[in-house]
Steps between C-alpha positions, in 0.01 A plus 500: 500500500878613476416839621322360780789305600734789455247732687546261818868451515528885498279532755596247714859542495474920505689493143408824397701650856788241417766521202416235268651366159209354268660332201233319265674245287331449132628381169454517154592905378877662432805266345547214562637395873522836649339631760333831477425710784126639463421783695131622511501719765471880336811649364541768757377292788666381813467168368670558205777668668541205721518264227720717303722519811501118612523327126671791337511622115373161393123612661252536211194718531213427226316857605845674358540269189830361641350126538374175238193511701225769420300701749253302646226553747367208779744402606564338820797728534276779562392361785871485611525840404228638701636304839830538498692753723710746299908260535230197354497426113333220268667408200438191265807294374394427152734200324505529133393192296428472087352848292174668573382414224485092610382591874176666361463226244534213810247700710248545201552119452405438861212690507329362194578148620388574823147645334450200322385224617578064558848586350706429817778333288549765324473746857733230636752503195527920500558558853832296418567788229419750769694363737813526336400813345515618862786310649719375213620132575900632413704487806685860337183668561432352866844583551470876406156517717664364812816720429266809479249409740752475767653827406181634512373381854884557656414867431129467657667379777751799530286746430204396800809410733695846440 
């Protein structure tokens, strides 16, 4: 459904003739509170050198082993990456929470309680634990993401408007 969505906005606004600044906020991998900048475009790509010129050395690129995220494939990104016009980039912002190890261990949790069934307490009582798993409740760490985040979308701004 997202891709559909995303498929119509670039065709009705003529994005991929247009510079454009795609940053896809998500949570939960890197230290705590900061903000890494995910680029998934290919290392030598246009895309990458976009990003690498608009956000600077803090750009990460899974595909060259520079980011906490792994290579992955699916994306909605790559839809991004096949529209956009050469000055366009897509990179996630990607705010740190708690270890790995706990954000696989929440997700498994999910899922099994999810595959289960007439335990909606229990559903009810996780997605609390999820929820701060993926947006602490510590004004520090809301701090650090709006710090970041408007870092982050200043130089989005430059970078489409320069």
């Amino acid at each position: 459904m997202a891709g559909l969505v995303c498929e119509d906005l670039i065709q009705r606004h003529n994005l991929a003739q247009r510079r454009v600044a795609v940053v896809d906020l998500h949570t939960g991998l890197g230290p705590y509170g900061y903000g890494e900048i995910i680029c998934d475009h290919q290392p030598d790509s246009a895309g990458a050198a976009v990003a690498q010129h608009w956000y600077g050395d803090s750009v990460t690129l899974p595909l060259a082993g520079t980011s906490s995220s792994v290579p992955k494939l699916g994306l909605l990104d790559y839809l991004w990456h096949a529209n956009m016009s050469p000055q366009s980039c897509y990179v996630t912002l990607e705010f740190g929470t708690y270890s790995t190890d706990h954000l696989f261990e929440v997700l498994l949790r999910d899922h099994q309680l999810w595959a289960a069934e007439d335990i909606n307490d229990q559903r009810f009582a996780h997605s609390m634990e999820m929820r701060q798993h993926f947006c602490p409740n510590e004004n520090a760490w809301q701090e650090m993401v709006l710090f970041r985040a408007r870092q982050v979308l200043g130089q989005a701004l430059r970078g489409v408007s320069s």
